[in-house]
NULUMNU-629675 format. One record per residue (C-alpha): x, y, z. Coordinates in nm, 2 decimals. Example, Ala and Ser with C-alpha at 12.3 -4.5 7.8 and 13.67 -1.06 7.14 Angstrom:
<vexgus>
c1,c2,c3
1.23,-0.45,0.78
1.37,-0.11,0.71
</vexgus>
This chain:
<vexgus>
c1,c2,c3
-1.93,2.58,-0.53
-2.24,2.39,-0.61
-2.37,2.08,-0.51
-2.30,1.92,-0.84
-1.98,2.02,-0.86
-1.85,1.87,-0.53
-2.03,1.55,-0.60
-1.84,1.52,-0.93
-1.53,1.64,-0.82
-1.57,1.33,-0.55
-1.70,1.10,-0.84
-1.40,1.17,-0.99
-1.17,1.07,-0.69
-1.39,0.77,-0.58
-1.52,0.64,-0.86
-1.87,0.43,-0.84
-1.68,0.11,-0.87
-1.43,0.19,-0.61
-1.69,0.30,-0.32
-1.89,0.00,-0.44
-1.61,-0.18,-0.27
-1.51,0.05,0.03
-1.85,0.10,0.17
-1.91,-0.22,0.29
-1.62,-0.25,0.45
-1.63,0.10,0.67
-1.71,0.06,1.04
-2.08,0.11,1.18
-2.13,0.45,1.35
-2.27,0.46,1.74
-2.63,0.58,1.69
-2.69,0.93,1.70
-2.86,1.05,2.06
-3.23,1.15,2.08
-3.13,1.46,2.26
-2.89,1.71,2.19
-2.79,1.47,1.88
-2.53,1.68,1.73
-2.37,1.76,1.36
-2.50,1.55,1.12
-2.18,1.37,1.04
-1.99,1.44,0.71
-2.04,1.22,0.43
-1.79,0.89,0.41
-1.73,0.91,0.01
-1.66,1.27,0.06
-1.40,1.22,0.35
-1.25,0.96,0.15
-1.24,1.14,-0.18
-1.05,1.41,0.07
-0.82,1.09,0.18
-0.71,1.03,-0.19
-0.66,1.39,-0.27
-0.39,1.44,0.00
-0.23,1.12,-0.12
-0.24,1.22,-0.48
-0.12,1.58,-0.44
0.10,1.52,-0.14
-0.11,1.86,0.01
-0.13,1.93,0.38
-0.45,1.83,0.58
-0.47,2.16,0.64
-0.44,2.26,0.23
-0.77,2.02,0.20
-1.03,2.24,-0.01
-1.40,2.22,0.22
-1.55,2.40,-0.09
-1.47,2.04,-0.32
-1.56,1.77,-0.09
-1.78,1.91,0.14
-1.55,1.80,0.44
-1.22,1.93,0.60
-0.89,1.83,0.63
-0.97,1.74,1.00
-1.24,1.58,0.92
-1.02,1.32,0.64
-0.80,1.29,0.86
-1.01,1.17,1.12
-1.14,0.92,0.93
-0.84,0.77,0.78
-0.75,0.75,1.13
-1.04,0.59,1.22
-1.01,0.37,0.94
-0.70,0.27,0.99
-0.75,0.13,1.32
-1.05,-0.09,1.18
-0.80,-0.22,0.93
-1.03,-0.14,0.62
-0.74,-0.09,0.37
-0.56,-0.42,0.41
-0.92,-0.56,0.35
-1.00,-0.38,0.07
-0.65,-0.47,-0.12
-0.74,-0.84,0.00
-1.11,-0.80,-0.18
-0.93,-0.66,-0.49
-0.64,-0.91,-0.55
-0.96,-1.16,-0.54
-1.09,-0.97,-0.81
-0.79,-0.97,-1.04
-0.70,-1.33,-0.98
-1.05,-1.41,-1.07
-0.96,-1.16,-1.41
-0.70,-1.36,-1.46
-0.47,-1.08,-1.42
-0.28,-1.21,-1.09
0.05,-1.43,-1.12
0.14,-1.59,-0.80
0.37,-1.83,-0.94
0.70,-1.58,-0.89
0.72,-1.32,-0.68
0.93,-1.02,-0.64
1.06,-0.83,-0.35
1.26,-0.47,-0.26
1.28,-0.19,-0.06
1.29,0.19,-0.14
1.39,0.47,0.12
1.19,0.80,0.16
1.32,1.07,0.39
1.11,1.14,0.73
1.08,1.48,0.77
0.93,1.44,1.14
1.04,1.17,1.44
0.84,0.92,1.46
0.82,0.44,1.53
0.96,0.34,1.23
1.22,0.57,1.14
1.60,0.58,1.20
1.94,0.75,1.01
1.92,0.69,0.68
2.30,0.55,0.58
2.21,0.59,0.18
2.08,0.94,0.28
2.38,1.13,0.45
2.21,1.00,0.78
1.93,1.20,0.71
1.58,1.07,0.91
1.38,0.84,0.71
1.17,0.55,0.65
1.19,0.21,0.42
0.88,0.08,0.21
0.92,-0.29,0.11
0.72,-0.43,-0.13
0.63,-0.81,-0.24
0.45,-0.84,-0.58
0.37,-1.11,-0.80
0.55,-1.13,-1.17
0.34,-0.86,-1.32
0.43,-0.59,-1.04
0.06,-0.64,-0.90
0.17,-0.51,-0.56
0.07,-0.81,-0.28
0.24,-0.69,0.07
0.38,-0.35,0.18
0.52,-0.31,0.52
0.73,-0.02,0.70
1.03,-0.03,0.86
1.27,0.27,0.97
1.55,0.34,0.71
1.87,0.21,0.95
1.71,-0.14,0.96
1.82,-0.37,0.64
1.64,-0.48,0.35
1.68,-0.85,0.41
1.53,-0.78,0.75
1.18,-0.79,0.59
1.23,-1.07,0.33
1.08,-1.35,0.59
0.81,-1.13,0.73
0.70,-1.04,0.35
0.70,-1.38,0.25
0.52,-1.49,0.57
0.26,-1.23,0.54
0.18,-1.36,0.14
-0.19,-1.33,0.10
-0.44,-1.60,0.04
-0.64,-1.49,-0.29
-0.90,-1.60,-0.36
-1.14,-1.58,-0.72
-1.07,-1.90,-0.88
-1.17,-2.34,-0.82
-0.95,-2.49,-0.52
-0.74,-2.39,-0.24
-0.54,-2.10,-0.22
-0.19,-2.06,-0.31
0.00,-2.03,0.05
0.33,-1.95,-0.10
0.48,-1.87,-0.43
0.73,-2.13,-0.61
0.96,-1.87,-0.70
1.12,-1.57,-0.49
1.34,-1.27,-0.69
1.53,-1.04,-0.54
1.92,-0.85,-0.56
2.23,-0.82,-0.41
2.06,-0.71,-0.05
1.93,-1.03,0.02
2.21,-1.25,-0.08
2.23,-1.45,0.26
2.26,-1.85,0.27
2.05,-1.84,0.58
1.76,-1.65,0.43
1.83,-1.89,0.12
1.76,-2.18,0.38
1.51,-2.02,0.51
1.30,-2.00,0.16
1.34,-2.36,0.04
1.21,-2.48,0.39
0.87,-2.29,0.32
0.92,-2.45,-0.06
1.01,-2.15,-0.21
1.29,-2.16,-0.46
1.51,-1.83,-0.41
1.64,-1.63,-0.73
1.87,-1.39,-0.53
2.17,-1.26,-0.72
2.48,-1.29,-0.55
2.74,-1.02,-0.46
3.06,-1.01,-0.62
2.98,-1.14,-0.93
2.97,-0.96,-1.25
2.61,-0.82,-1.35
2.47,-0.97,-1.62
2.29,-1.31,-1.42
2.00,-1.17,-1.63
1.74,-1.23,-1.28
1.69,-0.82,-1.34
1.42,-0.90,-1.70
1.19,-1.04,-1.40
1.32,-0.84,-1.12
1.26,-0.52,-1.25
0.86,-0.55,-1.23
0.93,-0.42,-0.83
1.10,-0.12,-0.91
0.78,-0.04,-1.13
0.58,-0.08,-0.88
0.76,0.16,-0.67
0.73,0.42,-0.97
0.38,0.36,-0.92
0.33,0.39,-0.56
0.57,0.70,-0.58
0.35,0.83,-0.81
0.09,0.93,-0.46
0.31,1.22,-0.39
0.22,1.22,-0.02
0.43,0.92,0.00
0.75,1.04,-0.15
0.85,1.18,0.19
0.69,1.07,0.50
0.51,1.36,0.69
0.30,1.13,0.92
0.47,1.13,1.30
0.24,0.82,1.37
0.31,0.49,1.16
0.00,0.33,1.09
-0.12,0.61,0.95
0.19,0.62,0.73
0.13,0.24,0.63
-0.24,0.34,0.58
-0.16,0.55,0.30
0.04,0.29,0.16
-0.20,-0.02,0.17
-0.45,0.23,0.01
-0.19,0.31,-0.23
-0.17,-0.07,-0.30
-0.51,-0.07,-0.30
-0.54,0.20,-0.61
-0.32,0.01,-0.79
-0.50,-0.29,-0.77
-0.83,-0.12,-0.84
-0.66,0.01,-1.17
-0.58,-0.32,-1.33
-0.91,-0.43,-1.31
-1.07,-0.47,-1.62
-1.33,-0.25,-1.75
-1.66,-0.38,-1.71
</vexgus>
């Protein structure tokens, strides 16, 4: 394969605007040593264009094709690894919420908040028996967003532990976006959520961080018609389900699992910004 055909199969992965972004934010390599200095190193857009292809296709590490990227499997997921560690995904969704409240395209007013469950096919911190899943090993994603599904925090937990587990730490963990004149929202005014989180102490909870709580409540007939601004989270969690890789959890090791998932975030984000 040529040379321009790997550089535009990795233009096509990692767009221009996208490493724009990225490459700042990568870690410094050690200098290379005056004697016996080594392999040149593989190239960063490359390895990450290898990153998002695993997450897109859901492919093995192994299944990575060298002749496209110019890298390995190995070699991707060393540096997601590597990555990871440095905490360059959580900064990079943190750069592009910026970006998309400064688009006018962020709304921090309301925010939204659910879990989804993916099997674990591999033991692993973070995972436990599934009871929606026959007891089967698994994982749960939880999501915060704001009212347009623009996904804001993603954390991991293992798939025994309960949703309303995570509704403080999400909340807690709301980020400070910047992009626009004066100080940055700390909390949002309104919190959505269903049945799962129906707890007067969490309820108490909320309204002493000023946050008014929109949680349906068991028992009562559907219909309290919180699900027209609810529903934004379970799109979001079409979206993110749309990066095959994270349909089922294959990573053993955690953070590399909630890597892929901030740099899902991440995409998604990157996708709403406006054409320019």
């Amino acid at each position: 394969m040529t040379d321009e055909v790997v550089l535009e199969r990795v233009a096509e992965l990692v767009p221009d605007g996208l490493w724009q972004r990225v490459q700042p934010l990568l870690p410094q390599r050690p200098p290379r040593r005056f004697r016996h200095p080594g392999r040149l190193p593989r190239d960063d857009r490359a390895a990450l264009a290898g990153i998002v292809h695993v997450l897109v296709t859901g492919c093995t590490w192994a299944q990575v094709p060298t002749e496209q990227f110019g890298c390995s499997g190995v070699t991707c997921w060393r540096r997601l690894r590597d990555w990871t560690q440095a905490g360059v995904w959580p900064q990079l969704h943190q750069v592009l919420l910026d970006e998309l409240r400064t688009a006018g395209k962020l709304h921090l007013d309301t925010a939204v908040v659910d879990g989804s469950h993916v099997r674990a096919l591999k033991r692993g911190a973070h995972t436990g028996p599934s009871p929606v899943d026959r007891a089967h090993n698994g994982s749960k994603h939880h999501l915060l967003t704001d009212a347009g599904g623009v996904p804001l925090v993603v954390t991991l937990i293992g798939g025994n532990r309960h949703d309303v587990t995570q509704l403080l730490p999400l909340v807690d963990a709301f980020p400070l976006v910047r992009g626009v004149r004066g100080r940055p929202r700390l909390r949002p005014r309104y919190l959505f959520a269903d049945r799962g989180y129906d707890y007067d102490i969490y309820r108490r909870a909320l309204r002493e961080r000023g946050i008014t709580p929109r949680i349906a409540r068991r028992g009562v007939v559907h219909g309290s018609g919180l699900g027209r601004t609810r529903w934004v989270v379970e799109r979001s969690f079409a979206w993110l389900h749309q990066f095959k890789r994270l349909r089922i959890r294959y990573e053993v090791r955690a953070d590399l699992h909630l890597g892929l998932l901030q740099l899902a975030c991440a995409l998604i984000c990157y996708r709403k910004l406006p054409v320019s």
